[in-house]
Structures are given as C-alpha cells and as structure tokens.
N, CA, C and O atoms as a GROMACS GRO file, in nm:
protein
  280
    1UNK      N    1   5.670  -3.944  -0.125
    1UNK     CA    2   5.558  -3.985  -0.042
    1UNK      C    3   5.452  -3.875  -0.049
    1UNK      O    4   5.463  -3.758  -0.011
    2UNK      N    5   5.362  -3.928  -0.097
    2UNK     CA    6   5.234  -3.803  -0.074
    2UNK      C    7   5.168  -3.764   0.055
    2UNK      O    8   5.149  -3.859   0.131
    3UNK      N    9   5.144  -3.693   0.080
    3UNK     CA   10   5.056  -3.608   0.195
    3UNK      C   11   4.921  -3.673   0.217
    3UNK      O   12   4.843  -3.662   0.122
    4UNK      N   13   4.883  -3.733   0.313
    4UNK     CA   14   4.793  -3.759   0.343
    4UNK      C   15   4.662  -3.644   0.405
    4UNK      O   16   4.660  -3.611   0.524
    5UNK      N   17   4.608  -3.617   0.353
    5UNK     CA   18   4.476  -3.515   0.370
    5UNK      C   19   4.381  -3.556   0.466
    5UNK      O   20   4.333  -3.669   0.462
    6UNK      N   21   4.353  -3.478   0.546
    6UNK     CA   22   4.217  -3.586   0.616
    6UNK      C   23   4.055  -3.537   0.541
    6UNK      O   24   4.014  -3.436   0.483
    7UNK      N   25   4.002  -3.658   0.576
    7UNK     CA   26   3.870  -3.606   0.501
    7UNK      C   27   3.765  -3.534   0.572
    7UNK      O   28   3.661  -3.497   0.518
    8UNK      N   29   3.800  -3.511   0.720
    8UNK     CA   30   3.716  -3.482   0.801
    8UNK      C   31   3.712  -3.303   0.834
    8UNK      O   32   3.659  -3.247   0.930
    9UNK      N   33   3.791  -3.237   0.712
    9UNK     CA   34   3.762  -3.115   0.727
    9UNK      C   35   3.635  -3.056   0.790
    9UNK      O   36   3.642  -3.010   0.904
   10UNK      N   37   3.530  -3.054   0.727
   10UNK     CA   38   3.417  -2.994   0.753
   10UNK      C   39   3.393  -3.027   0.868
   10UNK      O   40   3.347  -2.931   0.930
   11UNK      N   41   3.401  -3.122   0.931
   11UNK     CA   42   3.391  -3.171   1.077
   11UNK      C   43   3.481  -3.107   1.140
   11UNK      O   44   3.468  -2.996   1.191
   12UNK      N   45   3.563  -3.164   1.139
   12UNK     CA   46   3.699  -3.028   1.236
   12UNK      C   47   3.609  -2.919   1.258
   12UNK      O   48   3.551  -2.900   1.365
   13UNK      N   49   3.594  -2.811   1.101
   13UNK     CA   50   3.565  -2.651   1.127
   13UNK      C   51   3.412  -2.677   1.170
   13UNK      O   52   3.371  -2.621   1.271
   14UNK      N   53   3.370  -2.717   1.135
   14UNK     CA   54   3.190  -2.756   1.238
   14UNK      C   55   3.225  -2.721   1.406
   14UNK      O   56   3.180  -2.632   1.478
   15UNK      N   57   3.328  -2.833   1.438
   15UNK     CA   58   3.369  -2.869   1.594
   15UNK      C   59   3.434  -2.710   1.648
   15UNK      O   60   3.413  -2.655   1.756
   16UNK      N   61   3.512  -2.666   1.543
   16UNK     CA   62   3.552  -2.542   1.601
   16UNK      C   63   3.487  -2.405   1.604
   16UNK      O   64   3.517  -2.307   1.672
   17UNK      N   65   3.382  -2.422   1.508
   17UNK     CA   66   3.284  -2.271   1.497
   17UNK      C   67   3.189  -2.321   1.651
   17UNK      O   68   3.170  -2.231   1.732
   18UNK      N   69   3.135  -2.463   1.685
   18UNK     CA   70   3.070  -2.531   1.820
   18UNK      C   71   3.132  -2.451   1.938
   18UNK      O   72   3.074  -2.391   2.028
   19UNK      N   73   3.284  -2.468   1.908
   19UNK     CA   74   3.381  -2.461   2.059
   19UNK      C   75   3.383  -2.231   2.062
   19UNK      O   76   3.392  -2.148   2.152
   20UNK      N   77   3.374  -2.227   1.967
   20UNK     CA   78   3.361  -2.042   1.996
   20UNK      C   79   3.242  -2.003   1.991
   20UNK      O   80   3.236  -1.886   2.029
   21UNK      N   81   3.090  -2.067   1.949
   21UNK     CA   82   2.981  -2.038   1.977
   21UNK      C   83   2.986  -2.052   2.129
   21UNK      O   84   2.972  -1.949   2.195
   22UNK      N   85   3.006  -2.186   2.199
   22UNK     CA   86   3.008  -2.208   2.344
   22UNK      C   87   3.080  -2.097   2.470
   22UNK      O   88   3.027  -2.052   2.573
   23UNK      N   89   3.262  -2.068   2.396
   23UNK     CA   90   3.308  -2.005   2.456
   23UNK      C   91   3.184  -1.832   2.466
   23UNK      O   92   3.157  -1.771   2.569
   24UNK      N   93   3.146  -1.805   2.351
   24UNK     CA   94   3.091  -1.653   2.337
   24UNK      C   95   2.931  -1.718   2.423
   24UNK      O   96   2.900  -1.658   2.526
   25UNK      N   97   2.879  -1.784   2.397
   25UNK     CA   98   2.770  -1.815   2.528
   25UNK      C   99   2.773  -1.815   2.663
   25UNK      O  100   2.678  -1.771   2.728
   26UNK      N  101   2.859  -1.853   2.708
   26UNK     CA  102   2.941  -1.843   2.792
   26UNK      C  103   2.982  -1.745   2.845
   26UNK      O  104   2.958  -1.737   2.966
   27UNK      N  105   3.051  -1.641   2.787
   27UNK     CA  106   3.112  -1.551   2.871
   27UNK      C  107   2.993  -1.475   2.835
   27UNK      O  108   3.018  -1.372   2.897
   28UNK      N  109   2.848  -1.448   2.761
   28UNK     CA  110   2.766  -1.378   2.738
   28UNK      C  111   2.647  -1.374   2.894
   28UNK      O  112   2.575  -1.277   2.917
   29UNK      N  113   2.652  -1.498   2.982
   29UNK     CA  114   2.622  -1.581   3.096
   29UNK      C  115   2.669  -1.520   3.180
   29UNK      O  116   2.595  -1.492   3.275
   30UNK      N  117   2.819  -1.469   3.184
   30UNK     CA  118   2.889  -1.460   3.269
   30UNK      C  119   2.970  -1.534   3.376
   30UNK      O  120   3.006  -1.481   3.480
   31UNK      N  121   2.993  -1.649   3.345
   31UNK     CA  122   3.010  -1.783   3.372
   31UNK      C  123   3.163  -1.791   3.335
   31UNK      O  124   3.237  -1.871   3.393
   32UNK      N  125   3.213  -1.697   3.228
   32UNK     CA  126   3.385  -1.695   3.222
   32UNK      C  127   3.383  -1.543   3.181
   32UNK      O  128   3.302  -1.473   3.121
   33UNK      N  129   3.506  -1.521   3.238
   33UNK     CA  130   3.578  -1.398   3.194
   33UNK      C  131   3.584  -1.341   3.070
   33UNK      O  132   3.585  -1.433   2.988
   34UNK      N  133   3.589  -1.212   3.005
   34UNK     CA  134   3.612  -1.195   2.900
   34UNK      C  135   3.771  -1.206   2.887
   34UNK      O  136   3.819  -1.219   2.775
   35UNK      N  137   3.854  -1.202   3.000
   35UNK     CA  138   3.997  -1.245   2.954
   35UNK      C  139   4.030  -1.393   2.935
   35UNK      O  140   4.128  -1.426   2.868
   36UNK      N  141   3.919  -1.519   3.015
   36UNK     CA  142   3.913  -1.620   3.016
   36UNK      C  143   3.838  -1.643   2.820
   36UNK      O  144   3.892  -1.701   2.726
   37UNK      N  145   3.745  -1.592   2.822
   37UNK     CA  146   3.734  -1.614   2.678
   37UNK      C  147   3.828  -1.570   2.566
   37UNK      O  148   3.830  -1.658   2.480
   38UNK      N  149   3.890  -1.488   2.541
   38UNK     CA  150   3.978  -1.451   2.455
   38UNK      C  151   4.068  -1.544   2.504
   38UNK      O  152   4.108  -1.575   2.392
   39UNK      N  153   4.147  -1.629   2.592
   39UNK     CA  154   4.261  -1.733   2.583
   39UNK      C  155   4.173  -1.844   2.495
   39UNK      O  156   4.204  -1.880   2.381
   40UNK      N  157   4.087  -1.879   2.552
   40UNK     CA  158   4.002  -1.984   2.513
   40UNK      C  159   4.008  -1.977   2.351
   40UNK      O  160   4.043  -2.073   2.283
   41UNK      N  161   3.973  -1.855   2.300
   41UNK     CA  162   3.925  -1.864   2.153
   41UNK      C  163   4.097  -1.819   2.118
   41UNK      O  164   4.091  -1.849   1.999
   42UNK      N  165   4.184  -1.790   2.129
   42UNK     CA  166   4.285  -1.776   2.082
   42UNK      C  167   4.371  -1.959   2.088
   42UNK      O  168   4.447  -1.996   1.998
   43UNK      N  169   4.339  -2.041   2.200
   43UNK     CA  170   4.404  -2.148   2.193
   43UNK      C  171   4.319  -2.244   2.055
   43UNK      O  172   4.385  -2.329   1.995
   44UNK      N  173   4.157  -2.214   2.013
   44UNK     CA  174   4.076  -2.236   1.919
   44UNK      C  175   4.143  -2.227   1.808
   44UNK      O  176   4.178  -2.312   1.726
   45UNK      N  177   4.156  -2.125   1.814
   45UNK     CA  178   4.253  -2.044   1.665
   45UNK      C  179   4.381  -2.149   1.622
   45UNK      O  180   4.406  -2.212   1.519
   46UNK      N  181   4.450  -2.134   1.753
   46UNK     CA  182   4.595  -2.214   1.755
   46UNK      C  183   4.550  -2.355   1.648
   46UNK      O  184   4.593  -2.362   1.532
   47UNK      N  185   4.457  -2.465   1.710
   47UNK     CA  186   4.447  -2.571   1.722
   47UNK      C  187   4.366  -2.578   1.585
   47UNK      O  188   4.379  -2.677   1.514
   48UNK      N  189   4.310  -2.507   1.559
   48UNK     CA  190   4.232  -2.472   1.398
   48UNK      C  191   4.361  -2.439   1.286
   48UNK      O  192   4.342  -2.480   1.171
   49UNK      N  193   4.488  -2.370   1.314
   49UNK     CA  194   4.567  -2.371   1.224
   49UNK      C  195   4.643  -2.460   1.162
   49UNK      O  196   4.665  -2.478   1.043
   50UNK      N  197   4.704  -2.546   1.321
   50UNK     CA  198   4.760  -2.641   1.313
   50UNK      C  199   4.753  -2.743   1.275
   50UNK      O  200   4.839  -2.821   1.235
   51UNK      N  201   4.574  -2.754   1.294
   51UNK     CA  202   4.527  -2.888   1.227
   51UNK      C  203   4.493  -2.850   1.090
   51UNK      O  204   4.456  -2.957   1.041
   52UNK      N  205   4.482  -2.749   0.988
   52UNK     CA  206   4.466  -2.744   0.903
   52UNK      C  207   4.579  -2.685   0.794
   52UNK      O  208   4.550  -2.651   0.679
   53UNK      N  209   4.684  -2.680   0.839
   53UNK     CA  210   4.787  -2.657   0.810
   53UNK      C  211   4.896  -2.780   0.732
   53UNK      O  212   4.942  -2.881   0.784
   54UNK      N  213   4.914  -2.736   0.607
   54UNK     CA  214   4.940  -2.895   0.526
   54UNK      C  215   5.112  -2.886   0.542
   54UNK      O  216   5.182  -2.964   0.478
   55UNK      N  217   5.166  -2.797   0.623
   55UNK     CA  218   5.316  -2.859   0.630
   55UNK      C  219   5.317  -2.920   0.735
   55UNK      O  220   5.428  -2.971   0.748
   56UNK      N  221   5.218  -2.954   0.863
   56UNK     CA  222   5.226  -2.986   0.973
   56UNK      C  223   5.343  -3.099   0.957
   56UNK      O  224   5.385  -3.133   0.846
   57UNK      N  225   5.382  -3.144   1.059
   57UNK     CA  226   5.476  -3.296   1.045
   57UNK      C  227   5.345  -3.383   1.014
   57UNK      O  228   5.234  -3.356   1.059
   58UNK      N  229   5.386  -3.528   0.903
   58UNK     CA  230   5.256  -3.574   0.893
   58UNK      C  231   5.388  -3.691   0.862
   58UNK      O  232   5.357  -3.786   0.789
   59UNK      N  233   5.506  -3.687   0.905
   59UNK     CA  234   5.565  -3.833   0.857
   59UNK      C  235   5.566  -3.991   0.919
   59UNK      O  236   5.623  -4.083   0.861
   60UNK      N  237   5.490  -4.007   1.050
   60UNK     CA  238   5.430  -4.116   1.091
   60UNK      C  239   5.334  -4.196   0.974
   60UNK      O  240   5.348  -4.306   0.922
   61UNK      N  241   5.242  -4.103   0.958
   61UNK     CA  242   5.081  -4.140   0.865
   61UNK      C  243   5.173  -4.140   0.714
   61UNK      O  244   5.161  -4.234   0.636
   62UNK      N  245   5.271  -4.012   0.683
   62UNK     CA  246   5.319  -4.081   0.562
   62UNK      C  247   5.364  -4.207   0.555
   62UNK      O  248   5.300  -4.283   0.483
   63UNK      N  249   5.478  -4.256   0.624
   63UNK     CA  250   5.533  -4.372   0.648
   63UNK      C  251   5.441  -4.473   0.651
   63UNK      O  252   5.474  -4.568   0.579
   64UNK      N  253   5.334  -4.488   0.711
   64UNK     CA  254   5.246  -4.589   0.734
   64UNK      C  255   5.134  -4.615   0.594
   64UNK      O  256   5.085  -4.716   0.543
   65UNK      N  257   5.125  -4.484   0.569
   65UNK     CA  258   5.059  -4.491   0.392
   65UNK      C  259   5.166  -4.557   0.313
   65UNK      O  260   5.140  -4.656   0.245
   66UNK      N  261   5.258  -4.518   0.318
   66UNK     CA  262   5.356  -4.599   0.225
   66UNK      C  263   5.388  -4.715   0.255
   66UNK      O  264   5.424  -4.788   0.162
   67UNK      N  265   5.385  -4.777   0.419
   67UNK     CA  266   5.413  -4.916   0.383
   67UNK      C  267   5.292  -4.992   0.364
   67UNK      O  268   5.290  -5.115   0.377
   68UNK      N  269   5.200  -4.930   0.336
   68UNK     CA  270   5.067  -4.944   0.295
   68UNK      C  271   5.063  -5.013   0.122
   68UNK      O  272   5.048  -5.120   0.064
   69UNK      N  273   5.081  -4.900   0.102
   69UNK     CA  274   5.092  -4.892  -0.038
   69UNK      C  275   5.205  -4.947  -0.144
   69UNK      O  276   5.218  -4.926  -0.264
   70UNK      N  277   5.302  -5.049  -0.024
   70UNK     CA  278   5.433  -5.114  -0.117
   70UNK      C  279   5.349  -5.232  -0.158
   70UNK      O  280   5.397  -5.319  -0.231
   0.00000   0.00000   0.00000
C-alpha cells in the first residue's frame, strides 16, 4: 500500500509560520507571557512535526486509498 502524501504542504507550513508570527506579536503586546509563548510555539513545533512526518500512522487513508483503487 502506498503512502498517501498530502498536497497541502505549503499550506500547513504557511498556517504554522501565521500561528508563531501571532504567538511572537503577541507576547511582543504583552498580552501573553513569555512562558505562555514558548508552550505555545513548542506545542507549534509538536503539531508541525507530526503532521509532516511520513511514518505518522496513515493506515485508515491507506486502507481507504486502496479500497479505492481495487
């Protein structure tokens, strides 16, 4: 079964360079913590790996490509 890729890379990392411009505006305001920003951009990080990470579990969408493709 092949790996299904999403095509929406550039979108993802668009959405996530958005979400740490905001967080660093933000705590630049003073409006969040600098310990509130560093969770913030570390859970960023998390959610940026994971989603771009090609061993993630992906065997639902495989399965469903394949009964796709019988």
């Amino acid at each position: 079964i092949n790996r299904v890729k999403p095509n929406n890379i550039d979108e993802m990392l668009r959405g996530y360079y958005l979400e740490r411009k905001i967080i660093f505006e933000y705590e630049a305001q003073h409006l969040i913590t600098a310990k509130q920003a560093r969770r913030m951009r570390q859970n960023v990080n998390e959610l940026e790996s994971y989603s771009l990470r090609e061993s993630a579990n992906t065997l639902p969408y495989d399965l469903i490509e394949y009964a796709r493709n019988r």
